[in-house]
N, CA, C and O atoms as a GROMACS GRO file, in nm:
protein
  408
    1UNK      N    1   0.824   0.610  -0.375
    1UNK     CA    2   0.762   0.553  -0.255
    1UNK      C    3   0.669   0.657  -0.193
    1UNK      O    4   0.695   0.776  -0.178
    2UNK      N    5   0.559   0.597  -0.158
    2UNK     CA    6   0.438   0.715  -0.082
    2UNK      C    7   0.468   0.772   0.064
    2UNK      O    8   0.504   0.725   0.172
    3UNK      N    9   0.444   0.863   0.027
    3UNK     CA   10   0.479   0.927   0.260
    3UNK      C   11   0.419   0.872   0.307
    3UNK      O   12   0.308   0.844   0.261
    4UNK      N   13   0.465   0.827   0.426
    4UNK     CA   14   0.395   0.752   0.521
    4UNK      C   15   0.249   0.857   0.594
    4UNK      O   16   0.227   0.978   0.606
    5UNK      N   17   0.213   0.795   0.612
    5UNK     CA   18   0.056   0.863   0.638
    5UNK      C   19   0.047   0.860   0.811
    5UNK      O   20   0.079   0.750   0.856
    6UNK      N   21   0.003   0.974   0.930
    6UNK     CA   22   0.039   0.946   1.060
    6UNK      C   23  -0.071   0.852   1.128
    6UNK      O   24  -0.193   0.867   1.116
    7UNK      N   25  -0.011   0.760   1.197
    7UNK     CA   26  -0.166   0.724   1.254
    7UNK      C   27  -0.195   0.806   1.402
    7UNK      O   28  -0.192   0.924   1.437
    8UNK      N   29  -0.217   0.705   1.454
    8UNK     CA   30  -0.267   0.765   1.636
    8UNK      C   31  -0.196   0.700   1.732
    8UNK      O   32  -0.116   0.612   1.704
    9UNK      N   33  -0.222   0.741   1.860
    9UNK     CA   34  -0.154   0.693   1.967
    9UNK      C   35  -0.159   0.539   2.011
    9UNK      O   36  -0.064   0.463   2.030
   10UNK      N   37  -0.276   0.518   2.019
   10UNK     CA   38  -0.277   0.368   2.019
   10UNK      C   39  -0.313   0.250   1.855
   10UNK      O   40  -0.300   0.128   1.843
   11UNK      N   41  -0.354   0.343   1.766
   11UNK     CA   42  -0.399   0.253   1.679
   11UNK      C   43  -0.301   0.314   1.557
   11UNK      O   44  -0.239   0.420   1.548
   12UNK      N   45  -0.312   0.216   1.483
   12UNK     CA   46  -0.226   0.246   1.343
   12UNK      C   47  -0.318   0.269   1.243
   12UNK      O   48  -0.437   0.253   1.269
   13UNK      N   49  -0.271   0.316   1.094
   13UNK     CA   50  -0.379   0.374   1.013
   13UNK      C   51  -0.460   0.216   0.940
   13UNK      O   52  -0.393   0.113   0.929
   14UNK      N   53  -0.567   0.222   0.909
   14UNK     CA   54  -0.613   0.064   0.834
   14UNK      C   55  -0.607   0.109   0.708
   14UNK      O   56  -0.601   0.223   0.661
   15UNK      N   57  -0.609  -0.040   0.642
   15UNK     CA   58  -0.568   0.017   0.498
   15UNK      C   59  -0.710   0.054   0.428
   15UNK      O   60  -0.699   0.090   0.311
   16UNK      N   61  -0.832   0.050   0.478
   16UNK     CA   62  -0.927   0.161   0.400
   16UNK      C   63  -0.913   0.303   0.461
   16UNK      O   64  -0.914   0.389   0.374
   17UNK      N   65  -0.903   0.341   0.562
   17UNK     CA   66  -0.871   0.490   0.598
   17UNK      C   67  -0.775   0.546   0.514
   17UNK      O   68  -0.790   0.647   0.445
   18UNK      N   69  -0.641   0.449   0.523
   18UNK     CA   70  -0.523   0.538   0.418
   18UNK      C   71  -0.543   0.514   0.289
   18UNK      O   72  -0.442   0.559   0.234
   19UNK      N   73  -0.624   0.465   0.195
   19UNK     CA   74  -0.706   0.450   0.053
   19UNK      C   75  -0.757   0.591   0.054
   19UNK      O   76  -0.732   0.649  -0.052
   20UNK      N   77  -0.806   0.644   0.121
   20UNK     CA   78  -0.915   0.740   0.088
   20UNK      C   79  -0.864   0.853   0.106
   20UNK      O   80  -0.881   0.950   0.032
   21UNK      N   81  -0.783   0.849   0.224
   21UNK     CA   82  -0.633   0.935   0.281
   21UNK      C   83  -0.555   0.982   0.166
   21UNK      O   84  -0.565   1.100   0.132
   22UNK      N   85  -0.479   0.901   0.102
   22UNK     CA   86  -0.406   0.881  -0.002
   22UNK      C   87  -0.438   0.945  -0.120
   22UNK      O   88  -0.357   1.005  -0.190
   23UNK      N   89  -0.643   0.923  -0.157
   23UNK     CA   90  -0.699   0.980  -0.283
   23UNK      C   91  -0.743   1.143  -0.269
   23UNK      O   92  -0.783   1.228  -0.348
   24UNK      N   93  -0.719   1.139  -0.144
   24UNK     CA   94  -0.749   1.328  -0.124
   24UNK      C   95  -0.712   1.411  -0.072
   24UNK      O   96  -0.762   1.446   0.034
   25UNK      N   97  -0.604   1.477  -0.132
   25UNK     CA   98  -0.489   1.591  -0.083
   25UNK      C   99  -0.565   1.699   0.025
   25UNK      O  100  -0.520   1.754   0.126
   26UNK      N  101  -0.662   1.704  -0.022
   26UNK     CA  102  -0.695   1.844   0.062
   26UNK      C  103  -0.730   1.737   0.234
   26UNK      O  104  -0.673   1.784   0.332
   27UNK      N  105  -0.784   1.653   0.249
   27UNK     CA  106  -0.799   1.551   0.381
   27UNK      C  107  -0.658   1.550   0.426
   27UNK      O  108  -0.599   1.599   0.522
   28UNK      N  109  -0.625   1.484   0.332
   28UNK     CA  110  -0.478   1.448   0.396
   28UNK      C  111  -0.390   1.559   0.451
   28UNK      O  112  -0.308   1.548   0.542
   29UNK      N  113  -0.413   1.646   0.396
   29UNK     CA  114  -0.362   1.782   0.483
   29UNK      C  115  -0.378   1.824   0.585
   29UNK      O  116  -0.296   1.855   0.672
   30UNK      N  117  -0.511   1.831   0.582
   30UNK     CA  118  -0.638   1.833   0.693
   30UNK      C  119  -0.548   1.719   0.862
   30UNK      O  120  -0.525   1.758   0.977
   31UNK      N  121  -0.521   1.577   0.794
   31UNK     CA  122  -0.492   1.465   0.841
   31UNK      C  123  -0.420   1.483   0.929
   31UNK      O  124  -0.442   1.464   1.049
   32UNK      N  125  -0.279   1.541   0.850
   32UNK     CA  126  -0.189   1.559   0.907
   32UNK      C  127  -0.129   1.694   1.019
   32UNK      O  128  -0.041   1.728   1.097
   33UNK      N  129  -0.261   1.734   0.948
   33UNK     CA  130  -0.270   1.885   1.090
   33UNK      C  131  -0.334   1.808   1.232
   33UNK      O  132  -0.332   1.857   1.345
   34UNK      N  133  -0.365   1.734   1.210
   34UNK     CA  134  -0.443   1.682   1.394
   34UNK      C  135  -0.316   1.606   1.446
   34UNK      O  136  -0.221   1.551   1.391
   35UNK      N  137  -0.350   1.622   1.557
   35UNK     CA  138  -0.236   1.560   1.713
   35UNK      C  139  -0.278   1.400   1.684
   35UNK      O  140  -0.376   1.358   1.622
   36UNK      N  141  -0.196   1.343   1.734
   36UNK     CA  142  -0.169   1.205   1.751
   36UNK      C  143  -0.301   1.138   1.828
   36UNK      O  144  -0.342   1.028   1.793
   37UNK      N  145  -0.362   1.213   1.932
   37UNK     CA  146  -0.485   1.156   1.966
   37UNK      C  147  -0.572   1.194   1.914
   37UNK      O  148  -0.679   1.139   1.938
   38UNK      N  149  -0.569   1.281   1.840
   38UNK     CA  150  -0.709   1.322   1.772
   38UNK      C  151  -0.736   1.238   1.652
   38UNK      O  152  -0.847   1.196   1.622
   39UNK      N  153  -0.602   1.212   1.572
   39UNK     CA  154  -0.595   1.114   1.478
   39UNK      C  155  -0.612   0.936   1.546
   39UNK      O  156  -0.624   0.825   1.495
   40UNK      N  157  -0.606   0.974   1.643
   40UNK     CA  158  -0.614   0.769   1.704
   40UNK      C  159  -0.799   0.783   1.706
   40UNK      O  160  -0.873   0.717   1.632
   41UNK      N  161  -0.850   0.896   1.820
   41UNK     CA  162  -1.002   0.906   1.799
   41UNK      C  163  -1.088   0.852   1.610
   41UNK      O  164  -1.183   0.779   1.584
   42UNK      N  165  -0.989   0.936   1.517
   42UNK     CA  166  -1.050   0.900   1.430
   42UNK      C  167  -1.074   0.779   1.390
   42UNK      O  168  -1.182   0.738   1.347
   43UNK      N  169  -0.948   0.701   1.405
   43UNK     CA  170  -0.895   0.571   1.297
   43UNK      C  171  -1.013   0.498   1.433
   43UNK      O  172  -1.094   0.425   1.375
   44UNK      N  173  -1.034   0.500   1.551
   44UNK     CA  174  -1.064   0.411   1.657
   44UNK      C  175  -1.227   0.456   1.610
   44UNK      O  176  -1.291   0.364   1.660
   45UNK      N  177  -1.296   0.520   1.561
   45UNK     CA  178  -1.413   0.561   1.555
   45UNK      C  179  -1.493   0.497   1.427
   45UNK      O  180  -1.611   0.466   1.412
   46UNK      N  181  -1.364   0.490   1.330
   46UNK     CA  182  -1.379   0.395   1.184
   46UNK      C  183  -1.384   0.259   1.275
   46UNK      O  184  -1.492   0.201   1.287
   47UNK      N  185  -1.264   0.207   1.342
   47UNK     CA  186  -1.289   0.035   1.358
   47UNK      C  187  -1.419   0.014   1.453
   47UNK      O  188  -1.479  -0.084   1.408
   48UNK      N  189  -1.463   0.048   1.526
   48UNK     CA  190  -1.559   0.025   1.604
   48UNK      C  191  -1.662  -0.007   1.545
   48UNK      O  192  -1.715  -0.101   1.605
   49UNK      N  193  -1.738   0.037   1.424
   49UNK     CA  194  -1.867  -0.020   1.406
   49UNK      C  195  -1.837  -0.180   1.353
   49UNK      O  196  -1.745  -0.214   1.280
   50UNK      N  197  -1.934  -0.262   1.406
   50UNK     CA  198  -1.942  -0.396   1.377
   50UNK      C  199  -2.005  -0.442   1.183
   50UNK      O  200  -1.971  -0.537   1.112
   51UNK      N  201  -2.071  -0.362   1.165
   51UNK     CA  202  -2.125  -0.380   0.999
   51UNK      C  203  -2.009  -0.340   0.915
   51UNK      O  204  -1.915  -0.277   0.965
   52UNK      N  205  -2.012  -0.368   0.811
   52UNK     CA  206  -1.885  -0.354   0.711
   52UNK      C  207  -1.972  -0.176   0.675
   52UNK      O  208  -1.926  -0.066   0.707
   53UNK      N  209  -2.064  -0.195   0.623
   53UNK     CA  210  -2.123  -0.084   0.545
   53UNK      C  211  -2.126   0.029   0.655
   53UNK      O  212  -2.084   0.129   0.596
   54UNK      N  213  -2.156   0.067   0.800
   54UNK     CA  214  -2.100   0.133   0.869
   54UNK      C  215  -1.971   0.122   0.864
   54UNK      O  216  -1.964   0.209   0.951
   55UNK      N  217  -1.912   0.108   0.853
   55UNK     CA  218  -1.759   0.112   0.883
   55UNK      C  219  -1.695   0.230   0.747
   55UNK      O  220  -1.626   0.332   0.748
   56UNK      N  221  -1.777   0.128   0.617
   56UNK     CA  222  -1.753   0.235   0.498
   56UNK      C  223  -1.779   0.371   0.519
   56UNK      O  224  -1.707   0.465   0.486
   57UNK      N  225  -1.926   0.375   0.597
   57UNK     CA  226  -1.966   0.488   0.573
   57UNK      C  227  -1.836   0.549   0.654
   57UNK      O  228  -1.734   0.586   0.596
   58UNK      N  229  -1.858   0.554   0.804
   58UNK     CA  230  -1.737   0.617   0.876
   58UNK      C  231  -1.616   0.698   0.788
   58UNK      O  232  -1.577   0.814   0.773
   59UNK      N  233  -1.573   0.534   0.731
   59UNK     CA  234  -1.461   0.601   0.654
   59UNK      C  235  -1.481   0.726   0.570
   59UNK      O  236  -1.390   0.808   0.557
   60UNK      N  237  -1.580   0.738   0.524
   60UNK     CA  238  -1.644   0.850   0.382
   60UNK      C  239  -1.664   0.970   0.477
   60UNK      O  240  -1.625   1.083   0.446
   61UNK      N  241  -1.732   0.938   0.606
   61UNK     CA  242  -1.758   1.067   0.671
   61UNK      C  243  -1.568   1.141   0.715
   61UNK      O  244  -1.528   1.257   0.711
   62UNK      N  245  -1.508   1.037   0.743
   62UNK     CA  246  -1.340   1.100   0.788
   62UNK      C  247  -1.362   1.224   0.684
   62UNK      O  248  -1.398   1.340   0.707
   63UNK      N  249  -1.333   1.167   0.575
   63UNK     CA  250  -1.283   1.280   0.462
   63UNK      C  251  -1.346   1.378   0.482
   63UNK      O  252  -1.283   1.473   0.529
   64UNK      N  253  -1.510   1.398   0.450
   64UNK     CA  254  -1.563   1.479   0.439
   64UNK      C  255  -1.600   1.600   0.545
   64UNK      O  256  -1.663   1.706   0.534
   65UNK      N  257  -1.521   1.525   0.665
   65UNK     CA  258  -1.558   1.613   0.792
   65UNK      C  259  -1.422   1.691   0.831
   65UNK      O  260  -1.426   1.800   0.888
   66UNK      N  261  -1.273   1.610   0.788
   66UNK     CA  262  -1.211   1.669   0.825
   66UNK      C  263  -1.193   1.810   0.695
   66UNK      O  264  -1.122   1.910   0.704
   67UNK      N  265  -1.274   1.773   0.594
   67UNK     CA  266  -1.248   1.874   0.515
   67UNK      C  267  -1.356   2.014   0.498
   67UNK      O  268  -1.355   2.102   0.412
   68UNK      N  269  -1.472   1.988   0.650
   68UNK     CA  270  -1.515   2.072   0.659
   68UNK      C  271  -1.494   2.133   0.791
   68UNK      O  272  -1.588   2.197   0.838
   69UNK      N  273  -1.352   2.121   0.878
   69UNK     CA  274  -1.327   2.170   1.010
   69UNK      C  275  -1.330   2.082   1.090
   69UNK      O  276  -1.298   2.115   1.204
   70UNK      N  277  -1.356   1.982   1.074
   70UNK     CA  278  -1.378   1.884   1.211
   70UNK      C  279  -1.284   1.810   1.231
   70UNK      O  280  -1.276   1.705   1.168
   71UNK      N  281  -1.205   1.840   1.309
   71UNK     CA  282  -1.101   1.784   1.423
   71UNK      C  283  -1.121   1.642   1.505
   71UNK      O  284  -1.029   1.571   1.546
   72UNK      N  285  -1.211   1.628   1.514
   72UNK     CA  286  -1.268   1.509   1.610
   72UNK      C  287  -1.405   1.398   1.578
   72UNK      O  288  -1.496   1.466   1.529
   73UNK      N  289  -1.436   1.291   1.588
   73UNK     CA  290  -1.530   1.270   1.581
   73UNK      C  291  -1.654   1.312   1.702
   73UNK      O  292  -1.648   1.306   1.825
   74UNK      N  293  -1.761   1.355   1.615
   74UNK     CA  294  -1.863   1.432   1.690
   74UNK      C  295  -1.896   1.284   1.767
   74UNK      O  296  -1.855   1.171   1.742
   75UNK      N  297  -1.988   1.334   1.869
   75UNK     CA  298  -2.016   1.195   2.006
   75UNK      C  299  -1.969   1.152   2.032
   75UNK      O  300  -2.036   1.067   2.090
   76UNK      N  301  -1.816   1.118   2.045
   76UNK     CA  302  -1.780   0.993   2.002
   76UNK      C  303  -1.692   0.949   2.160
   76UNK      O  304  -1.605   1.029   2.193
   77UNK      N  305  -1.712   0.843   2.242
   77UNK     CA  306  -1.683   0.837   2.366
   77UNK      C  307  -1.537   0.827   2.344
   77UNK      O  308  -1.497   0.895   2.439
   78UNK      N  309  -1.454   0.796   2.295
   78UNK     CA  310  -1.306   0.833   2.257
   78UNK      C  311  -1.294   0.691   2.308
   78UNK      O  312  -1.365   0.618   2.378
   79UNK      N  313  -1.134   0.677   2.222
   79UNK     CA  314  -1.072   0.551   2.235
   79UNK      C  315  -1.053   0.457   2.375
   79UNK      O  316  -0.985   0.485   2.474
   80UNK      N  317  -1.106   0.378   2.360
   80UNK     CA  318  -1.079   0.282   2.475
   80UNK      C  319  -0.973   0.197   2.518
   80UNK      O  320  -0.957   0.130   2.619
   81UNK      N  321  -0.876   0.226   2.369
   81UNK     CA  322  -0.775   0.119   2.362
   81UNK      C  323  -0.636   0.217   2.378
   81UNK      O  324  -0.533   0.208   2.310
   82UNK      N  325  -0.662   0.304   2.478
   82UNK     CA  326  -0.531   0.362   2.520
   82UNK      C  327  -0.507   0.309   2.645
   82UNK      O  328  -0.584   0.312   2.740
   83UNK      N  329  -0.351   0.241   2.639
   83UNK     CA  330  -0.303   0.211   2.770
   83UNK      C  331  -0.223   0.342   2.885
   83UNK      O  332  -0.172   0.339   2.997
   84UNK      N  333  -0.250   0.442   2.789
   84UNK     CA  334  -0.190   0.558   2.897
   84UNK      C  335  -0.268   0.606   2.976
   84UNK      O  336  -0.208   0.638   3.079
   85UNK      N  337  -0.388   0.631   2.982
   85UNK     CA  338  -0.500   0.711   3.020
   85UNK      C  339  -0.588   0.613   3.148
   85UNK      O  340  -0.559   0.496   3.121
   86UNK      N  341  -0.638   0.615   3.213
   86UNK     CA  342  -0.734   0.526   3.241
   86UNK      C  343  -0.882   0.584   3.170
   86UNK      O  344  -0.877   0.681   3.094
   87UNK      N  345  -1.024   0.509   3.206
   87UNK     CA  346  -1.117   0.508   3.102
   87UNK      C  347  -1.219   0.619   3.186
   87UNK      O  348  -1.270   0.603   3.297
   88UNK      N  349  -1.224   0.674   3.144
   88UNK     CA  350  -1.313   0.801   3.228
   88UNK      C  351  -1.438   0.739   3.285
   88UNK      O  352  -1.472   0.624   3.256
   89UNK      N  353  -1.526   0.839   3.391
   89UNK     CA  354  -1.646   0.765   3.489
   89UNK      C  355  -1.767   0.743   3.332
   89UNK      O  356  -1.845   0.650   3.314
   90UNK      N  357  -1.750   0.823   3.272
   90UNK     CA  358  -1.852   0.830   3.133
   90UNK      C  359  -1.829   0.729   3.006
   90UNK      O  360  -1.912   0.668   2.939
   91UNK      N  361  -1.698   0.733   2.997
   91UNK     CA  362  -1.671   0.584   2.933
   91UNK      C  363  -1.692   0.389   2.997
   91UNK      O  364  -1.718   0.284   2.938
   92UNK      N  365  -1.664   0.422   3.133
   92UNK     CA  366  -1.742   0.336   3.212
   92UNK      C  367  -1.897   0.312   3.195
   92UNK      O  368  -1.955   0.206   3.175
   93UNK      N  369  -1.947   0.432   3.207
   93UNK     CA  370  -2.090   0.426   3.231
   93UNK      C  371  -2.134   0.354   3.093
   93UNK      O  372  -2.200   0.250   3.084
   94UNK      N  373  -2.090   0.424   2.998
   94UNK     CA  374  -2.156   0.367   2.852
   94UNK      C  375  -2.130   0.241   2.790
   94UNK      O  376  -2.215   0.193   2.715
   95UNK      N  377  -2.006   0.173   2.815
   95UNK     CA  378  -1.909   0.052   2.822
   95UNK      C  379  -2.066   0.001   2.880
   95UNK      O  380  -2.171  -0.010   2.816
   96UNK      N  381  -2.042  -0.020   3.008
   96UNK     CA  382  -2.136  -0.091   3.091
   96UNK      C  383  -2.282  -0.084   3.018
   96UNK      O  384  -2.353  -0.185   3.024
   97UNK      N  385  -2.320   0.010   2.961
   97UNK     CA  386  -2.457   0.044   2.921
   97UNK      C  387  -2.508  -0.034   2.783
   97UNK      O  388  -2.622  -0.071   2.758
   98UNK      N  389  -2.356  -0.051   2.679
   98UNK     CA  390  -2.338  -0.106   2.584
   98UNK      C  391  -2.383  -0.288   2.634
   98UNK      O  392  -2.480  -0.358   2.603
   99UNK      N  393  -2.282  -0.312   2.705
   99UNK     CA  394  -2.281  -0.452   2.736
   99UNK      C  395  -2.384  -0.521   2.796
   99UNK      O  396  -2.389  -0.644   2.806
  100UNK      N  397  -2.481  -0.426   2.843
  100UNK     CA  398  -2.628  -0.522   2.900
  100UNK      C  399  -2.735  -0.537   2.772
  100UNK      O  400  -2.834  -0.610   2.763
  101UNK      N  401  -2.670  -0.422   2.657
  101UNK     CA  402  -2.811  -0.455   2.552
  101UNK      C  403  -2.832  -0.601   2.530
  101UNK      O  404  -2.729  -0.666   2.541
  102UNK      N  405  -2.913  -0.652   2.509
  102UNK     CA  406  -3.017  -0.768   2.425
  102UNK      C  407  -2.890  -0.779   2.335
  102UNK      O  408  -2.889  -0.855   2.238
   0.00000   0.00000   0.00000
């Protein structure tokens, strides 16, 4: 049976993140060295794009970033779907900024 793979605080792992997770020891190491929110930022940074082919890519960048130091996704306004936290004045602002586009 495979080890369970960790997800994040509010989100659980999807099954293309843990595919790719799964195919590369040195990531998955990587994986399992980040905190519980740093790993929810990730998995929450993969579901967010609306295109399938963004989404792939995302996934491809996980690997390759956590296997060059990167802890976090770069820009990335952080998860919105935590019920512990409230949503910062900057996650507001961009939320709001998002929702008037065309």
């Amino acid at each position: 049976m495979p080890k369970e793979i960790s997800g994040g605080t509010a989100h659980k792992l999807s099954a293309d993140l843990r595919k790719v997770l799964e195919a590369d020891k040195a990531a998955l190491e990587k994986w399992e060295s980040l905190t519980p929110l740093s790993r929810n930022e990730w998995i929450c940074w993969v579901e967010y794009p609306k295109q399938a082919k963004t989404r792939a890519n995302h996934v491809e960048r996980v690997i390759s970033e956590l296997k060059e130091g990167i802890r976090r996704p770069c820009c990335w306004l952080g998860c919105t779907h935590r019920t512990d936290k409230a949503l910062s004045t900057t996650q507001k602002w961009i939320i709001e900024k998002r929702a008037k586009k065309p």
